[in-house]
C-alpha positions in Angstrom: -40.7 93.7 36.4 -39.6 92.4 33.2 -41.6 93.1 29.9 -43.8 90.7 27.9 -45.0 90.2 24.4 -48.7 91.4 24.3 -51.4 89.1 24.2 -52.4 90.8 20.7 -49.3 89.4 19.3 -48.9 86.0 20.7 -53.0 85.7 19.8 -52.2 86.0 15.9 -49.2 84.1 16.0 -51.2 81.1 17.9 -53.6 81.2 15.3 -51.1 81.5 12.6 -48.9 78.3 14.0 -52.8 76.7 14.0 -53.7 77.0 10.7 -56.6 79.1 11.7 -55.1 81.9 9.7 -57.5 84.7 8.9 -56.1 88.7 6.9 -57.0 90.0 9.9 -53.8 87.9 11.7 -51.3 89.4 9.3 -48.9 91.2 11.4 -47.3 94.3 10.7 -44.1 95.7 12.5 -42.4 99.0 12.3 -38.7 98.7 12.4 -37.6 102.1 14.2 -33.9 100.5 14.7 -32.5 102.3 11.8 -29.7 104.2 14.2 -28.4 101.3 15.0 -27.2 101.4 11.7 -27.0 104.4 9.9 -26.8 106.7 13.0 -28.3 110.5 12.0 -28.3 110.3 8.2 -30.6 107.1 8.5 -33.3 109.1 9.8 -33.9 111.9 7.1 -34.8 115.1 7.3 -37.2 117.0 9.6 -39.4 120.2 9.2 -39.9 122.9 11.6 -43.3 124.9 12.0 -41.1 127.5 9.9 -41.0 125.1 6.7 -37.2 125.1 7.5 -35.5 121.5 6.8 -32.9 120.5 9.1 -31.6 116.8 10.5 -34.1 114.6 12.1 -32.9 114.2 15.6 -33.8 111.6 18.1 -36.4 113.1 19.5 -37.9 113.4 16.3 -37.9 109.9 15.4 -39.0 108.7 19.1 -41.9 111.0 18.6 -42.8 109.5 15.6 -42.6 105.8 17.3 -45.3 107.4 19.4 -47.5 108.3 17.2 -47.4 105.0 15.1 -47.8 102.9 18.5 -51.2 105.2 19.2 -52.7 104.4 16.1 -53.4 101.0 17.1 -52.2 100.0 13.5 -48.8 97.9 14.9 -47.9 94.9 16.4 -44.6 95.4 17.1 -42.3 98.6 17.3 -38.9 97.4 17.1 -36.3 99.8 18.0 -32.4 100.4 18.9 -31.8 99.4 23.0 -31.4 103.4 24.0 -34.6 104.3 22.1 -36.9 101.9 23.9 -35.3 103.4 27.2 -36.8 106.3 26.5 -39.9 104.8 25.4 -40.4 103.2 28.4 -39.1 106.6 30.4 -42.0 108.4 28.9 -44.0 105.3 30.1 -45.3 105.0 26.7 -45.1 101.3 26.2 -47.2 100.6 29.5 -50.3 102.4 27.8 -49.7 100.7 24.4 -51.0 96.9 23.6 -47.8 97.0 20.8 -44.9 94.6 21.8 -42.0 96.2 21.8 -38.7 94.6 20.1 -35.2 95.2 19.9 -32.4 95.1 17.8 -29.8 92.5 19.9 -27.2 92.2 16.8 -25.6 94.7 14.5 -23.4 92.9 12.1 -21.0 95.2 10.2 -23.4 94.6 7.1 -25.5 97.3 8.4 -23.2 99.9 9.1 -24.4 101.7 6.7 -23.7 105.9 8.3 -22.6 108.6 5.8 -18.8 108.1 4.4 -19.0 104.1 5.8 -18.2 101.6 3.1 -18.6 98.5 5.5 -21.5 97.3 3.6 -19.0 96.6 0.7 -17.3 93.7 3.1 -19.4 91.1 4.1 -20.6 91.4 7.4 -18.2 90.4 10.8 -20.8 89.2 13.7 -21.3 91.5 16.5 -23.2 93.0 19.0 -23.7 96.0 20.9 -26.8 95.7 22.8 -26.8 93.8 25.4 -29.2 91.1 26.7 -29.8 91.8 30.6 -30.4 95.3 29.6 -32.4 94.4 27.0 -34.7 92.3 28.7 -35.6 94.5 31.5 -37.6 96.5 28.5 -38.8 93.9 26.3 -39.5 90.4 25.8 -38.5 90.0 22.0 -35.2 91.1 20.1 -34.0 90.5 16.4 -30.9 88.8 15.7 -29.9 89.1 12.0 -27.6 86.7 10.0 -26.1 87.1 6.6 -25.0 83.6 4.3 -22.6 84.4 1.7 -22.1 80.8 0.7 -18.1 81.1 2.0 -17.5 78.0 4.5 -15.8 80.5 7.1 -17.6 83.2 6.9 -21.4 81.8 7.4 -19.7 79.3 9.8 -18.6 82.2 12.1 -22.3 83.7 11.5 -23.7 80.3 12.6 -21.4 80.2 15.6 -22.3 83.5 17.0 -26.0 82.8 16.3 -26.0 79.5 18.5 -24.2 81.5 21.2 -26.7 84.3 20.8 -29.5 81.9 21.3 -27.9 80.0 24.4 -27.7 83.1 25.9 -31.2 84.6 24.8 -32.4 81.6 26.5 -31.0 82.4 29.7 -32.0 85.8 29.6 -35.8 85.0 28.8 -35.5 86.8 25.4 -37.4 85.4 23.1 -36.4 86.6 19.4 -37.0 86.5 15.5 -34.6 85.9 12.7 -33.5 88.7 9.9 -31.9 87.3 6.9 -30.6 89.2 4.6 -29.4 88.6 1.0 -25.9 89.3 0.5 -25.3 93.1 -0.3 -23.0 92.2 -3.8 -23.2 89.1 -5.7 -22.7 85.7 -4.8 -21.7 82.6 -6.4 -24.4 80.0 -6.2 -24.1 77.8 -9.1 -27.6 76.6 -11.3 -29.7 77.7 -8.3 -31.0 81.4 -8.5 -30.4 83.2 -5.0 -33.7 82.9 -3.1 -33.2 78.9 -3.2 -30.3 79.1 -2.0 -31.0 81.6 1.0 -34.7 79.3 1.6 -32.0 76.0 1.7 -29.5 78.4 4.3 -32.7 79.5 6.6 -33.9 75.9 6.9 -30.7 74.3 7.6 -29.5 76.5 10.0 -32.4 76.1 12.0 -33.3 72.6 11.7 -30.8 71.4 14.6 -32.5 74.4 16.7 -34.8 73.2 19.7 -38.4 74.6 20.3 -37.2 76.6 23.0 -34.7 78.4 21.0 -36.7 78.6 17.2 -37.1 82.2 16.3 -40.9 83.2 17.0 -40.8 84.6 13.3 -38.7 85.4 10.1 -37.6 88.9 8.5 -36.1 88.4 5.1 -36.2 90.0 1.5 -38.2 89.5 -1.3 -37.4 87.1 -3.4 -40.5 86.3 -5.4 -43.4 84.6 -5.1 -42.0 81.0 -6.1 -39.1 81.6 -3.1 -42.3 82.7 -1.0 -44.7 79.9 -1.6 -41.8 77.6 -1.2 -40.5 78.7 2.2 -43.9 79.6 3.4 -45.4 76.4 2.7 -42.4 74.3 4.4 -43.3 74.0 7.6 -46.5 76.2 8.3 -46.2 75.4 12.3 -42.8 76.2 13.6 -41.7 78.7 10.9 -43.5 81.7 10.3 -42.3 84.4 7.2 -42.3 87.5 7.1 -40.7 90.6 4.9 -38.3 93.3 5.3 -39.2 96.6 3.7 -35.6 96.9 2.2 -35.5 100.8 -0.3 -38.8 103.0 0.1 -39.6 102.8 -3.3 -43.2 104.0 -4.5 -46.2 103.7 -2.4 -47.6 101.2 -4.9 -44.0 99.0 -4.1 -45.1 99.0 -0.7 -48.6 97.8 -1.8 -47.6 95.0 -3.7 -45.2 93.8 -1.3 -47.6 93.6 1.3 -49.7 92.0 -1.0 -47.8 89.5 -2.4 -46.2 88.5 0.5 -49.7 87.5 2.0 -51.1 85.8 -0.9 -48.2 83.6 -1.2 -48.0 82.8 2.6 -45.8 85.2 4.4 -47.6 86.5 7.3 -45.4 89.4 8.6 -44.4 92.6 7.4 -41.7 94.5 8.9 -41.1 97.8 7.1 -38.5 100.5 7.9 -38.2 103.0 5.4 -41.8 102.0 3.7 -43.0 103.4 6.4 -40.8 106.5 8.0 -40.3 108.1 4.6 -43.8 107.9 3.8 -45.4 111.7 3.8 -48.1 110.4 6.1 -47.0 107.1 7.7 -50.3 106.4 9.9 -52.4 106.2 6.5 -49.9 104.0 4.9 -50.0 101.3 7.4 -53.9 101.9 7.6 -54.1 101.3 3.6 -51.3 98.5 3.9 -53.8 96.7 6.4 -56.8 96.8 4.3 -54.6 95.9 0.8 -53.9 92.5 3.0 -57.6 92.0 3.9 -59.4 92.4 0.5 -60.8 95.7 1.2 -58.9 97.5 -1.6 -56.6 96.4 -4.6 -52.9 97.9 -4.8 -53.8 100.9 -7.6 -56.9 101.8 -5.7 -54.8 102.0 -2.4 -52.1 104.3 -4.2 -54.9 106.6 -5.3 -56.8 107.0 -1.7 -53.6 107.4 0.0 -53.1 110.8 -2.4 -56.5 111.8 -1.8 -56.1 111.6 1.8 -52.5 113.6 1.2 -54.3 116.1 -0.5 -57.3 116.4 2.1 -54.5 117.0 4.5 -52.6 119.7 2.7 -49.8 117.3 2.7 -47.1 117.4 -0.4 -46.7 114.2 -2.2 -42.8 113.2 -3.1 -44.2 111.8 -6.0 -46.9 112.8 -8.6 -50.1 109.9 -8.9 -49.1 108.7 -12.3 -45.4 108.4 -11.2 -46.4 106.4 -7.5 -48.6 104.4 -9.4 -45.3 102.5 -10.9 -43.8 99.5 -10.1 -40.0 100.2 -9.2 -38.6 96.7 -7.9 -38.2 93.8 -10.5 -38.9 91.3 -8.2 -42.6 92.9 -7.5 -43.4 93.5 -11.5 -44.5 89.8 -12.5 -47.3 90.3 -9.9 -48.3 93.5 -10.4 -49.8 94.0 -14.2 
């Protein structure tokens, strides 16, 4: 029997499509798909019992898929095709109310594994996942597109995206839509970059039928005007959320959830925000109650390294120094 998405997420996302909104809706996914495009080096470094650091390993990262899903602090675990095989071997999606997701594309844009300088190119559509397989484990996948403003370049992208959706449709798969900004500079004339990519996203999906509509967006940052704007388009039928992108400090990953929620974004879908986080469980706690009013961004950074410390857990970074602001884009906001 095929997999489906859990009531717990289509429940927010009905409301959210409603306009009966509340903090409480916000989703939040963790994107465990990072082998599918850095292979071993994505996923860091692991300790043994003996303190001894060595390369995390598959079983490593599965495990700590696990332990995120069994917090109950998820909606969604998305995660490379062979990872939610074994997810589902170890039967731990059937005890889970998290929907599980997985990555169906993997443009050469994020090829991104030690000595690769594909990410200096801009990105060739592919896929290696495929859909039958996919679907017999979940009921959601992420398709990612990147516009470059080049006519034959984002018209290829386009191409492969309508034959992507044809065939999602047939397959059952229902998906949601990464965009990413273009990994080197672009040439977009007198409009800054995040108009230009808001203008791509709507476009390319305005010729799209309901059936076929990504469920949800994942795409950068780029400031609260590019937020509001997008956000506020067409409340209904497009839902946006945020991609993670660098770890940064813990207070980047509290204003970005925080922003991206007061200025109508509604999903968060963090990677590295979350995995390289010494205690990932209490990040995505805090980052839950930063988006319903229970606590401001400073005040978050400052529990999360007294919970390090009640845990005899090492920070990476010293309070004063996690208590900055690293990405531009976040700064306006933040003092």
């Amino acid at each position: 029997m095929a997999a489906d998405i859990h009531d717990r997420l289509n429940g927010k996302l009905s409301r959210i499509r409603a306009g009966d909104y509340t903090p409480a809706d916000f989703i939040i996914a963790d994107a465990k798909d990072a082998d599918m495009g850095g292979g071993i080096g994505a996923l860091g470094k692991s300790t043994d019992d003996d303190g001894t650091q060595r390369p995390a390993t598959a079983a490593d990262y599965r495990a700590a898929m696990t332990g995120m899903m069994e917090s109950g602090l998820v909606d969604i675990m998305l995660t490379s095709l062979s990872s939610a095989e074994a997810l589902h071997d170890g039967k731990i999606f059937a005890s889970s109310d998290v929907t599980p997701a997985i990555r169906l594309n993997d443009a050469t844009d994020i090829w991104g594994f030690r000595g690769a300088t594909y990410r200096d190119s801009a990105a060739t559509p592919f896929r290696t996942a495929r859909l039958d397989q996919a679907r017999r484990l979940a009921a959601l996948g992420l398709y990612a597109v990147t516009f470059y403003n080049e006519r034959d370049l984002d018209l290829a992208t386009l191409t492969a995206y309508r034959e992507f959706r044809q065939q999602a449709g047939q397959a059952g798969m229902a998906h949601f839509l990464e965009v990413f900004n273009p990994a080197f500079a672009i040439g977009t004339g007198d409009a800054d970059l995040g108009a230009f990519i808001n203008d791509a996203i709507v476009r390319c999906l305005a010729g799209v039928a309901a059936e076929e509509r990504p469920l949800f967006l994942k795409m950068q940052y780029n400031g609260p005007r590019a937020m509001a704007e997008l956000a506020s388009y067409d409340p209904g039928n497009l839902i946006v959320g945020v991609l993670g992108g660098a770890a940064g400090t813990t207070r980047d990953t509290f204003e970005l959830v925080a922003q991206t929620e007061r200025f109508g974004g509604r999903v968060a879908l963090f990677g590295r925000k979350i995995y390289e986080a010494e205690d990932a469980v209490e990040i995505v706690r805090l980052m839950r109650a930063v988006v319903e009013g229970d606590i401001g961004t400073v005040a978050a950074v400052k529990s999360y390294h007294d919970s390090l410390a009640g845990k005899n857990i090492r920070p990476a970074r010293q309070l004063d120094d996690d208590l900055w602001v690293t990405d531009p884009v976040l700064a306006p906001e933040a003092e």
